[in-house]
N, C-alpha and C positions, 0 to 999 in steps of 0.2 A: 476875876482873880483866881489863879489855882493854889490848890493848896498839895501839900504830900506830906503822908503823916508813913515811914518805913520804921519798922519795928524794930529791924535790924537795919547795923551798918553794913553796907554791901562796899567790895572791898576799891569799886571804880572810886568811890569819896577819897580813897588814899591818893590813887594817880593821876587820877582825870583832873583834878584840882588844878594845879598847875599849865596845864597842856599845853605844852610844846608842840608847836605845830613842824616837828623835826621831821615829819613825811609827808609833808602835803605838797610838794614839788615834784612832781614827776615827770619824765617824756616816756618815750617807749618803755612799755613794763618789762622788756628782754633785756635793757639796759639797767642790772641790777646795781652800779657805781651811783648811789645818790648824786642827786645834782648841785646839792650845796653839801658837797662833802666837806670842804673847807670849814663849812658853820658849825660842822657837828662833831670835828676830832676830838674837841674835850669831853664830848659826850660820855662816852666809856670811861671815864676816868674817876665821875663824880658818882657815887650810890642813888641820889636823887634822881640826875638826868637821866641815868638809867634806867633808870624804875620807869622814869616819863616814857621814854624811848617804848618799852614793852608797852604801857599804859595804851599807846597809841596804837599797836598792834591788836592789841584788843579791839578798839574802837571798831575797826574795819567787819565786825561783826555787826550784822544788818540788822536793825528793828527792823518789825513786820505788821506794825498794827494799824498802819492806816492804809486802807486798800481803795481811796481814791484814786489819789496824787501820784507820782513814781513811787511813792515808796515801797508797795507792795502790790503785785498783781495776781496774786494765784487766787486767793476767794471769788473774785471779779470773774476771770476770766473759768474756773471750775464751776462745775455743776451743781455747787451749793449756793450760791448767790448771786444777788443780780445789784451791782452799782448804780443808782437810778440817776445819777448824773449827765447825761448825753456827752458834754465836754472833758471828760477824762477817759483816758485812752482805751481804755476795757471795754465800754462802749464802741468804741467801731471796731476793736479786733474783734469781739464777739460776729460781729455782721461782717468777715471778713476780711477788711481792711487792714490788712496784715502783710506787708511786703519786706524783704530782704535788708533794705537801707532806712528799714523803723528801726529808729534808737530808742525807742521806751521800754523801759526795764532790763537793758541792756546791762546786766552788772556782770561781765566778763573782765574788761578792764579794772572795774571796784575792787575785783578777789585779787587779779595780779597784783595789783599795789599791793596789799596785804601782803600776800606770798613774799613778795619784793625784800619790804620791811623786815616779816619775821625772819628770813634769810641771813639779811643785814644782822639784824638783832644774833641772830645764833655765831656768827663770823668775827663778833666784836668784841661779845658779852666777856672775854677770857679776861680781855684787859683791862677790869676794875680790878684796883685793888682795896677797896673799901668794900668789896663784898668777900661773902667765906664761899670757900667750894663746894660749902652745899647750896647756898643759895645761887649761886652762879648752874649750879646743874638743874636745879627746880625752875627756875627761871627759862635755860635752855632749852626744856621738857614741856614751857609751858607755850612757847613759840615753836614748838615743834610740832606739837599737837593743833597750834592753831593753824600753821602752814597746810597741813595737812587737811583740816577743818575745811580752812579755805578754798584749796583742791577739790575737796568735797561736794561744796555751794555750786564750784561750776559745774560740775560733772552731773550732778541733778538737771539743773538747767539745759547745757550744751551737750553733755554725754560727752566722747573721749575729749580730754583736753592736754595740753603740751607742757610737760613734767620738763618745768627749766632745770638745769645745772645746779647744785647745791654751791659751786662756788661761780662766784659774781664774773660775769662776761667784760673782756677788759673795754674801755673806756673805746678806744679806740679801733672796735672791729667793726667788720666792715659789714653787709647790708646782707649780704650770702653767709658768711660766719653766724649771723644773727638768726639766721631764720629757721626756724627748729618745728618738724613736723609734727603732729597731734601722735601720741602713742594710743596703741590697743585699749578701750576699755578695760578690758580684765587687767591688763598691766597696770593704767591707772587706779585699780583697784588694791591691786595687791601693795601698790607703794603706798600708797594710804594709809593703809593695815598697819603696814609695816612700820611707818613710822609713827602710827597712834599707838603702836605696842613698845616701840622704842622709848617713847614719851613716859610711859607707866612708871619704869624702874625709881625717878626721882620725882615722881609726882605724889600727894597724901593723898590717901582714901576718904579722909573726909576732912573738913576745914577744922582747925586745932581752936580757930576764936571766933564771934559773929564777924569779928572785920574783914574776914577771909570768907566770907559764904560764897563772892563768884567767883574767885580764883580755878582755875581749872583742877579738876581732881580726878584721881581714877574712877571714881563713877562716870563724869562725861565723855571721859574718854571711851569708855568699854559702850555704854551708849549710842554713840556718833558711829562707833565703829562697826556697832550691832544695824545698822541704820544702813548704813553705807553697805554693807552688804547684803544687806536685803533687798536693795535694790536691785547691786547686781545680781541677784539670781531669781530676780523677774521677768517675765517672759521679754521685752521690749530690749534686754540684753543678754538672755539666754537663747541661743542660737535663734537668734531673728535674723527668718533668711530674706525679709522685706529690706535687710541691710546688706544685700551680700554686694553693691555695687558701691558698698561708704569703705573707699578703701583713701591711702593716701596717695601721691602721686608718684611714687616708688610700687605701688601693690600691695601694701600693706595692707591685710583687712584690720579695719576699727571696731568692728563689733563679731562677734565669736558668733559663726554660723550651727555649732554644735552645742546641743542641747545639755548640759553638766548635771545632773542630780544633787551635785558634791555642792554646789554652792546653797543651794538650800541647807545643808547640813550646815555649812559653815556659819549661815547665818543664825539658823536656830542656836548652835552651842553658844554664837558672840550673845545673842540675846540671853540666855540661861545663866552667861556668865556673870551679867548682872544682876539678873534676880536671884544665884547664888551668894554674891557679897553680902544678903541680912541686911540691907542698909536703907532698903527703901518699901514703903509700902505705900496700899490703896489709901487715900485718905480716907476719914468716917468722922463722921459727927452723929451723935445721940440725941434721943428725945430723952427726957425726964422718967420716962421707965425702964432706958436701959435699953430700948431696942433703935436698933439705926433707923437716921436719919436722912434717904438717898438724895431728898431734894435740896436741903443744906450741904451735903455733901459733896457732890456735885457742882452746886454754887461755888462753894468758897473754896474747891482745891485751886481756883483762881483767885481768889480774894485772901488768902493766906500767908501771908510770904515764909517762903522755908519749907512748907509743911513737908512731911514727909514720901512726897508722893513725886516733890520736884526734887528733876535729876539736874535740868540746869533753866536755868532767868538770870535775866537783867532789867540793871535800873531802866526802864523805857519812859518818856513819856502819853498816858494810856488818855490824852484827851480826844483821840480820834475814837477809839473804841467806847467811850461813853457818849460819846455826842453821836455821831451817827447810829448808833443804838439802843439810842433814848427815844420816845416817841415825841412828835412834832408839839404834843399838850402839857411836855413835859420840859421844855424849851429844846430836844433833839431836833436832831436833819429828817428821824424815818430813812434814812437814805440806803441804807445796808439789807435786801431784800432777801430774803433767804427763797427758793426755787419750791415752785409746790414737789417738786421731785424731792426734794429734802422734807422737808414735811413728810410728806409720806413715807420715808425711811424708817420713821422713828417706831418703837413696836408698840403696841395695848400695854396697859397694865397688867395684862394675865401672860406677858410676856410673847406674845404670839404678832406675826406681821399682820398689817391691815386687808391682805389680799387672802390671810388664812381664812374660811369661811365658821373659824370656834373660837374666831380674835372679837364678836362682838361688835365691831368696825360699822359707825353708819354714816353714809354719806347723803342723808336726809334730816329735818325735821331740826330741834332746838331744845338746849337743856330745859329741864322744867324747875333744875334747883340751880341755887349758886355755889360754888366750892372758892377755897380760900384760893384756887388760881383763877377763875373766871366767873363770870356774872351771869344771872337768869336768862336765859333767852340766847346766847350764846350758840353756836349751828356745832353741832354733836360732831361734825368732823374733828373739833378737838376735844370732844371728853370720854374721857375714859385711859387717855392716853400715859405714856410711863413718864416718871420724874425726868428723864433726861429733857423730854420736851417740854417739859413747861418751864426749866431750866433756859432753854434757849430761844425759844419759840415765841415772840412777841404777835398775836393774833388778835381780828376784832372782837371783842370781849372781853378778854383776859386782864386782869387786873396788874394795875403797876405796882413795881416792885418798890418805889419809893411813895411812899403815903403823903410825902409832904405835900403834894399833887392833889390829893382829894378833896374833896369837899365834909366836915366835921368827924377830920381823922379818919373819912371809912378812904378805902382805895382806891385811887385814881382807875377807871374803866375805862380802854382804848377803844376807840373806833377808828376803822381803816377803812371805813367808805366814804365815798365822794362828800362832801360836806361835814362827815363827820372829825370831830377834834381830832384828829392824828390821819386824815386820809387826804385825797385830792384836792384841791384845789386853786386859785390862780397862784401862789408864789409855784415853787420846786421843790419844796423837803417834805416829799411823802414817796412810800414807794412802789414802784410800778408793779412788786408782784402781792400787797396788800397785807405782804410781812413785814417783822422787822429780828434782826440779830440782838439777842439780849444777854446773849451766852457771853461770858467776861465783864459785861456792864455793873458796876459799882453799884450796891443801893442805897451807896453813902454823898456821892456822888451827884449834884445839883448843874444841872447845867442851862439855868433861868435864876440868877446869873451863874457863869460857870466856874463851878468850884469841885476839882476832880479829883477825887480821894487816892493817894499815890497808893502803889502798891507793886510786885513785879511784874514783866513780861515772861508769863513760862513758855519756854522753848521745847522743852523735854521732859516728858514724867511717864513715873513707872507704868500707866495704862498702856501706854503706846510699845513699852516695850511688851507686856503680855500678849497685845494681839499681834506683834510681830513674831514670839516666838512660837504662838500656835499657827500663824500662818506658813510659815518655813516650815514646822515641824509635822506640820500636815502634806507637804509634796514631796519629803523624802520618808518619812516613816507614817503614814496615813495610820487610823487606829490607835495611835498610840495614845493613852490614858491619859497623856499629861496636856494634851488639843482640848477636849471639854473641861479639863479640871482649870484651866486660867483659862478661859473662854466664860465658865461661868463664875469665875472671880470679878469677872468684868459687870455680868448681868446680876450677881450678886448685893456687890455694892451700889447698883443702880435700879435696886428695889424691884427686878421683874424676878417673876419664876426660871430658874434652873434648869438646862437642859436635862434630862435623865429619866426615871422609871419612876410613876407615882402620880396620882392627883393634884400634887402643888408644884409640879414638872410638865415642861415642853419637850413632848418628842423630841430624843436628838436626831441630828442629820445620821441619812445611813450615805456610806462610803464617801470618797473623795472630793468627788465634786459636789455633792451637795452640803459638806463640811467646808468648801472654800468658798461658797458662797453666805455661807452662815458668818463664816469669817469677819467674809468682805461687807455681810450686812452690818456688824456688829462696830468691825471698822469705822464703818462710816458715820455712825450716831454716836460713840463716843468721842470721834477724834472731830467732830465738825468744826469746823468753822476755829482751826486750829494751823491752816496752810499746809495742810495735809492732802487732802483730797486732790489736786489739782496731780500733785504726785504719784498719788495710788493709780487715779485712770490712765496714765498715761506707763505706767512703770506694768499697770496687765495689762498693759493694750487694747482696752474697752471705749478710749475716747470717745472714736467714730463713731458709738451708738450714743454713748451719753453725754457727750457736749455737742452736737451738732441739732440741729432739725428745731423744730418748735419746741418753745418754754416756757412751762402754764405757772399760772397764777390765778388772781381770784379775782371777778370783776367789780376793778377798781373805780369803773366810770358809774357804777350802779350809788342810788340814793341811799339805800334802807342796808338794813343786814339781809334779807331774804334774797335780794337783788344781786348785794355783793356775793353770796354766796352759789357762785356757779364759778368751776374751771374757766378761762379762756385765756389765747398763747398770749405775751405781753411782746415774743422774739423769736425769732426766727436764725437761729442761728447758726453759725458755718465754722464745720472744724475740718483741715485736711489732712492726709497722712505727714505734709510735712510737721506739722505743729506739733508734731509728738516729740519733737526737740526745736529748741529755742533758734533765730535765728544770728549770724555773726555776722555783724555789721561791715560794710565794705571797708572803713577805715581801717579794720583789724587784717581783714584779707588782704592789703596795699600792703601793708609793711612786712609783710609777713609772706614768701612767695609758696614756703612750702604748706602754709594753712588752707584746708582743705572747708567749702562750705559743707552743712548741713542737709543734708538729702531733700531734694525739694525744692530748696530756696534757692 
C-alpha cells in the first residue's frame, strides 16, 4: 500500500479531479480540428470544463522518474547509469541496437498532441463567459508558455522541429496543404523565446495561495527559457558544420553553420534574469550550532516540497525512484547502477578531484574506523569523499539511510557482492555495476512492504540555473568575477572548499578552458542523476568519448569486499554520431512528405 503525505495542495487537486478526457482522440497531430469537436462545443461555455480543458494540457507534461519502462530514457541510456534489467530497452540501445523504425521513447507525437490542445485552448478560451478577462488572459499565458514548453521537449530530443500554424488547418485539406517542413533551429528558438516572453505579461511571479504552487509563473517561464537557450548556444547547434548536409528538401539549412558568440550572451543574461527576481535560493539546512548542514541539505532539497530552491515540480508518483533505489535487503530492485565513471566525478572533501595528486584519493586498502555514512572495513575508494556523494552514492559498506532495516536500531550495512544482502545472486535485482542510485530516495519510505512517502517531482531548481549561467558567461566574457562567484555558491553549499586564494581554497582554473571544464565537472555532480546529463554530452559534443567504449564497475561476481573491489567493464557500449539527435519514426516521415530524417538514420 502507498501512502502520500503533500504538505501543500498543489494546484493539479483542482483540475485533474474531474478529468475530461476532452483530448485524448487524436489522428494526425497537423490536423489541429479535434476529432470530437461536436463533444466539446459546450466546453468553452462552462468556467469548470474549461479549467478541465487546460487541466489536460497540463498533463501532457512528462513525468521522468521511472527510467526502466518507456517512461524515461535518458539516466539509462547517459553516462551516469546503467539499468540492470536486460528486457528494457536501454539495454540493447546501449549495445547498439538502435535503428530508425525503434519506437521507444519516441515522444514526438506526445508533445504535438499537447501543442495541438494548447492551441485549441488559446483559440476558444475567448468564449466563456463565466470567466473575467483577467483570468481568461492568465489562462491564455498559461497555454502559451506551455505550447511553447512543449516545442521545447521536442527540440531537445529531435533538434529543429515543425513550428505548426497558430491557427487550426481546416478539416478538409488535402495531404500536400498538410505537409509543413521542419524550420531552422535558431528560428525554432527564437519563437520559443518569443512566446515564453509573450506568456510573462499576464502570468504572477509567484503563486498568491498554496493551491496555486504548480500553476505556471514567471519564474518557470524565465527558467525554461534560460534552458532553452543555453542549449542553443551549445556547440552541437553553434555552427556545427558536422551538420551542414541537415538541410530540408527546399535547401534550407536546419542547423546554423556559423559559430554566434551572441547566443551565449543571451543565455547567460536569460539565466541572471532569474536569479535577479530575489525569489529563489540554494536550499540549507543547519546543525544545532548554527553552521550548515551540506549532507541534509542536499538530501532533502528533494524531499521538501516548495522549498526555496524549486523553480518548478509536480505531483508525480516517486514509487519507481524509491524502489529501484532502495537496496535489495531493504525490500529494493538494486537495479538503478550508477557508472564507476560517475563515482569518480564526485570530488574529496578538501574539495579537490580524485585524479588531483593533494586530493588524498586511495584506490587501496580499507577504512580502519566507521563514519555515520559507512562501516569499518569499507575500501577507502569511498572515504573521505564530499556530501554530495554520500548523498547519492549507495556503495558496499555504506550504511542505509533507513534504520528500520537494522539490526537493534543500529544501521542497516549494504553489501554489493556476490552473496552478499543487496549484491548478485540467482533472482535479478542487484546491480551489475555494484552501485546503486540513492539520490531522491525517501528515508521515509519503506518499500518491504511498500509504502512510499509522497512528496514532489522537482523538474527545475535554482542549482541548475547557476551553473548554467556561469557556463554561458564563461564563453562569451571569460574572467568575469561573477563564473567563480556562483560556481562556488554551488561548492559552498555542498560543504567542499572554495575556489580562490588561501589554505581552506582550491586553486581556481586559470583561463577558459580550464574554467569550462571545472564547470562541466561541477555540472555533473550536482545535477546527477536529475535527466540532465544525457543532455549536457550530447548538447558539447563529447558523447563519442563518453557514452561509447567500455563501462566499469566493481566486480560484482567476487565473494568478499576485497574481491569485489577491483574495476572491471560490466559493457561494452556503442554510441554513433547519429545518436546525437533522436530518431523520427517512419510513421511520422509517411505522412509528412516534406519532414526530413535526422542525419544518420
Amino acid at each position: 500500500m502507498k501512502f502520500k503525505q503533500y504538505h501543500k495542495l498543489f494546484y493539479w487537486t483542482l483540475f485533474l479531479g474531474a478529468g475530461l478526457l476532452l483530448t485524448s482522440c487524436y489522428g494526425d497531430y497537423l490536423d489541429q480540428v479535434p476529432d470530437d469537436r461536436l463533444s466539446i462545443e459546450d466546453v468553452f461555455k462552462r468556467r469548470t470544463t474549461t479549467e478541465q480543458y487546460l487541466a489536460n494540457v497540463y498533463a501532457y507534461i512528462r513525468s521522468e522518474t521511472d527510467h526502466n519502462t518507456g517512461n524515461c530514457p535518458w539516466e539509462g541510456l547517459s553516462d551516469e547509469m546503467d539499468v540492470t534489467y536486460n528486457n528494457y530497452p536501454t539495454y540493447s540501445m546501449n549495445l547498439g541496437s538502435w535503428d530508425r523504425n525503434r519506437g521507444d521513447y519516441n515522444y514526438w507525437n506526445h508533445y504535438y498532441e499537447g501543442i495541438r490542445s494548447a492551441s485549441y485552448f488559446i483559440h476558444h478560451v475567448d468564449e466563456n463567459q463565466e470567466l473575467s478577462d483577467e483570468l481568461i488572459a492568465q489562462y491564455k499565458a498559461e497555454a502559451r508558455f506551455l505550447r511553447a514548453y512543449f516545442y521545447s521537449m521536442i527540440m531537445r530530443q529531435y533538434g529543429p522541429v515543425i513550428l505548426l500554424p497558430d491557427e487550426p488547418i481546416a478539416p478538409d485539406a488535402t495531404i500536400e496543404e498538410m505537409s509543413i517542413p521542419r524550420s531552422p533551429y535558431d528560428a525554432c528558438v527564437d519563437y520559443v523565446v518569443a512566446e515564453m516572453d509573450l506568456s510573462l505579461e499576464h502570468l504572477p511571479v509567484e503563486p498568491t495561495n498554496t493551491r496555486e504552487w504548480g500553476r505556471i509563473n514567471q519564474g518557470m517561464v524565465k527558467a525554461f527559457k534560460a534552458r532553452t537557450l543555453l542549449y542553443a548556444a551549445s556547440p552541437l547547434y553553434n555552427g556545427n558544420t558536422d551538420y551542414a548536409d541537415f538541410k530540408n528538401p527546399d535547401g534550407t539549412q536546419l542547423i546554423s553553420q556559423q559559430y554566434d558568440e551572441n547566443k551565449w550572451k543571451r543565455a547567460a543574461d536569460a539565466a541572471k534574469e532569474v536569479i535577479d527576481m530575489g525569489k529563489y535560493e540554494l536550499y540549507r539546512e543547519y546543525n544545532g550550532d548554527g553552521s550548515l548542514d551540506p549532507y541534509a541539505s542536499l538530501k532533502n532539497v528533494f524531499l521538501r516540497d516548495w522549498n526555496p530552491e524549486i523553480i518548478f515540480a509536480k505531483v508525480s508518483d516517486m514509487y519507481a525512484i524509491d524502489k529501484n533505489g532502495s537496496p535489495y535487503i531493504a525490500g529494493g530492485w538494486s537495479s538503478w547502477g550508477p557508472t564507476q565513471s560517475a563515482v569518480d566525478a564526485y570530488f574529496m572533501a578538501n574539495g579537490r578531484r580524485i585524479d588531483d595528486p593533494a586530493s588524498g584519493y586511495l584506490e587501496q586498502g580499507f577504512a580502519e574506523e566507521e563514519t555515520a555514512y559507512y562501516d569499518q572495513g569499507t575500501y577507502n575508494m569511498y572515504v573521505g569523499r564530499e556530501p554530495r556523494f554520500y548523498v547519492a552514492i549507495t556503495f558496499n559498506g555504506s550504511k542505509w539511510i533507513n534504520n528500520e532495516f537494522g539490526a537493534n536500531g543500529e544501521p542497516l550495512v549494504v553489501e554489493m557482492y556476490n552473496g552478499g544482502n543487496s549484491g548478485r545472486y540467482t533472482g535479478r535485482n542487484w546491480s551489475r555495476t555494484g552501485y546503486v542510485v540513492r539520490k531522491q530516495v525517501h528515508p521515509s519510505s519503506t518499500v518491504k512492504p511498500d509504502r512510499i512517502a509522497g512528496r514532489m517531482e522537482v523538474k527545475f531548481r535554482l542549482a541548475e540555473i547557476y551553473l548554467s549561467y556561469a557556463e554561458a558567461l564563461n564563453e562569451y566574457d571569460p574572467g568575469n568575477p561573477d563564473i567563480l562567484h556562483y560556481l562556488n555558491l554551488i561548492r559552498e553549499r555542498a560543504g567542499i572548499p572554495q575556489y580562490g586564494q588561501g589554505e581552506d581554497r582550491v586553486p581556481a582554473p586559470q583561463g577558459q578552458e580550464a574554467t569550462r571544464a571545472a564547470i562541466h565537472r561541477e555540472r555533473r555532480v550536482e545535477l546527477a542523476f536529475e535527466n540532465l546529463r544525457y543532455f549536457d554530452t550530447r548538447r558539447w559534443k563529447v558523447a563519442e568519448s563518453t557514452d561509447g567504449g567500455p563501462f566499469y564497475g566493481m566486480d560484482v561476481d567476487a565473494t568478499d569486499t576485497e574481491g569485489f573491489s577491483e574495476r572491471v567493464v560490466f559493457e561494452e557500449r556503442v554510441f554513433e554520431k547519429k545518436h546525437y539527435l533522436w530518431n523520427i519514426v517512419q510513421s511520422e516521415l509517411d505522412r509528412n512528405g516534406l519532414l526530413v530524417e535526422n542525419p544518420g538514420w
